[in-house]
N, C-alpha and C positions, 0 to 999 in steps of 0.2 A: 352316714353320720351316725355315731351310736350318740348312747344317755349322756357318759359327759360331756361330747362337743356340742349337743344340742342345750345340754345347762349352761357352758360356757358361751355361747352364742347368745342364749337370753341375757345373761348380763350383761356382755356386749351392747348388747341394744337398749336394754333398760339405762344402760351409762347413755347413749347416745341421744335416747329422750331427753335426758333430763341435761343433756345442752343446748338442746333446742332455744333459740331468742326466745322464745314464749311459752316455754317449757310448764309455767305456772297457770298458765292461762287454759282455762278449758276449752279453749276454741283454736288449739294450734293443732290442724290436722298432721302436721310431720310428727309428732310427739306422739298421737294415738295412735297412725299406724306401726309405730316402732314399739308402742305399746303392746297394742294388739299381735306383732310378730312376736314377739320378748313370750307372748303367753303361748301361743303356740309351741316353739321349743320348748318351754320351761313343762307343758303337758309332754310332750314327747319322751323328754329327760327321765320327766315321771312314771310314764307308763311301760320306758324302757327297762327302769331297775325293776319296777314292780312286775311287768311278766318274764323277768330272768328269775327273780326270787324266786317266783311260783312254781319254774322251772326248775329250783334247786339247784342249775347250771352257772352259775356269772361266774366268769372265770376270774382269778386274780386279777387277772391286768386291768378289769372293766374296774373292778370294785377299787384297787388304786386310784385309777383316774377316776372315779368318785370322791374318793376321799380328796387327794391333790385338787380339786374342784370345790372342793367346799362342801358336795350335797351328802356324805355321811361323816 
């Protein structure tokens, strides 16, 4: 899975929280763990552009599906 499918998979799931029957409630464990997955990816997303940048490498196609994705 590179950066963007792991960005796009956090919103996935961030959307998927927040339909949880108790989604508002801080005691609905299906909403935090979807939480908590949603942050995972969305670090992953992160750390994939930022050590390709460092690398000076992202190839077009990555930096597309960034942008098409939302995250530049």
């Amino acid at each position: 899975m590179n950066g963007p499918a792991h960005y796009q998979r956090a919103e996935e799931l961030l959307d998927d929280a927040a339909s949880q029957p108790a989604a508002n409630d801080d005691t609905c464990p299906a909403a935090a763990l979807l939480i908590a997955e949603a942050q995972v990816h969305a670090t992953l997303a992160n750390t994939a552009v930022l050590a390709s940048a460092l690398r000076d490498d992202l190839p077009q196609s990555q930096i597309d599906d960034y942008v098409k994705a939302g995250v530049l």
